[in-house]
C-alpha positions in Angstrom: 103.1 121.9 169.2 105.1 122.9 166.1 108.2 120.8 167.7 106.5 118.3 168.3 104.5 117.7 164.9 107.7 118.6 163.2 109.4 115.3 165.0 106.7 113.1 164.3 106.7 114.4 160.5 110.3 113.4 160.0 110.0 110.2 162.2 107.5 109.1 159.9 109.9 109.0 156.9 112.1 106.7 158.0 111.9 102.6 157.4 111.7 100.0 160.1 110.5 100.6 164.0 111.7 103.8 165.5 115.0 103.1 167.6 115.7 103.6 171.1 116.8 107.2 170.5 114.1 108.3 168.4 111.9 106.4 171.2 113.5 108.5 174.0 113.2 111.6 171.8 109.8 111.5 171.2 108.8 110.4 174.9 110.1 113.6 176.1 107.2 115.3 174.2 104.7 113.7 176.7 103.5 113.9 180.8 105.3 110.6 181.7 107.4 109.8 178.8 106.9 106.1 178.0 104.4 105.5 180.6 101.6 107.9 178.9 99.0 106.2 176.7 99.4 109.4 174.0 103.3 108.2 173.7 102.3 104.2 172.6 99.5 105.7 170.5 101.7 108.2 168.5 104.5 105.6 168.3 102.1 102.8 166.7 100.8 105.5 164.2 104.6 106.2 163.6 105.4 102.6 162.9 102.5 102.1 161.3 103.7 105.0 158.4 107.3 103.9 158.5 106.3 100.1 157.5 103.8 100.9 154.9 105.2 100.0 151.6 102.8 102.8 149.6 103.4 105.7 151.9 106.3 108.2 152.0 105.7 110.3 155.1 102.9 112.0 157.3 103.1 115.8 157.8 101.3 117.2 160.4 100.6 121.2 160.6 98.9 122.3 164.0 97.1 125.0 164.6 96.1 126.0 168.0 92.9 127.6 168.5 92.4 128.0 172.3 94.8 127.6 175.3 93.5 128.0 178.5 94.8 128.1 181.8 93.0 125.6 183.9 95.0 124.7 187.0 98.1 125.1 188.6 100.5 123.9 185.3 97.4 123.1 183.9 96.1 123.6 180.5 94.1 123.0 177.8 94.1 124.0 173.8 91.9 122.8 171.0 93.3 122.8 167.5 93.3 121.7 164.3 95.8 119.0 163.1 96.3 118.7 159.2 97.6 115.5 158.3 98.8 115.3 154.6 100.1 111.6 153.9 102.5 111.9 150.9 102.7 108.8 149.1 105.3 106.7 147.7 104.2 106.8 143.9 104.1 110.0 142.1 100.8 108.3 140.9 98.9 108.7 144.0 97.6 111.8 145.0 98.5 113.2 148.6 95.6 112.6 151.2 94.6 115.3 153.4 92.9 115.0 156.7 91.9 117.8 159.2 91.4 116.7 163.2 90.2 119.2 166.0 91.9 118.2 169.1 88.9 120.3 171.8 90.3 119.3 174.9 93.9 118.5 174.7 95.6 118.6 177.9 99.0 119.9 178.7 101.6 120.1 181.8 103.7 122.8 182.3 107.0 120.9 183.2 109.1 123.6 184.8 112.6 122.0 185.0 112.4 122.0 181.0 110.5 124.5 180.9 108.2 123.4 178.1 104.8 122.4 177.9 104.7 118.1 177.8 101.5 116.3 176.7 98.8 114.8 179.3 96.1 113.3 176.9 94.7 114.5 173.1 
């Protein structure tokens, strides 16, 4: 979780669309790369940062309350996601929001051995 909110942290503080890299990058992060919903929804909200002309970057701090074993490679955590959007200005204050993810589910992918992202 830290990985991944660390990526999408620093791919928010860039200009423009991600590029194919980044793209490929991030995909990695998620149960069927490109093909999962979670992927397109993180890389609007991504694009969406990068092309704002007021804000500077989103950071994103997890913190996992639960993981449970559900299935065979199957889990599920709930957590807190703190989202502090730092803006362009020195004049605007930073915005922080707090999310609870209660039923995220995850995929043990052993031939990376890491856990990859089925839904939030």
């Amino acid at each position: 979780m830290n990985n991944f909110y660390s990526d999408v942290t620093s791919y928010t503080s860039g200009s423009g669309n991600l590029d194919l890299s980044q793209s490929s990058s991030l995909a990695e992060f998620f149960a069927n790369g490109e093909d999962n919903a979670e992927f397109h929804d993180f890389t609007k909200f991504i694009n969406g940062v990068r092309s704002s002309k007021e804000k500077s970057r989103v950071v994103g701090t997890p913190e996992v309350e639960s993981f449970t074993m559900t299935g065979k490679d199957t889990y599920e955590a709930q957590y807190l996601i703190e989202y502090r959007t730092v803006y362009q200005s020195y004049k605007m204050d930073d915005i922080v929001q707090v999310f609870r993810y209660k039923k995220a589910t995850f995929r043990f992918d052993e031939e990376s051995e890491t856990f990859k992202i089925v839904s939030l």
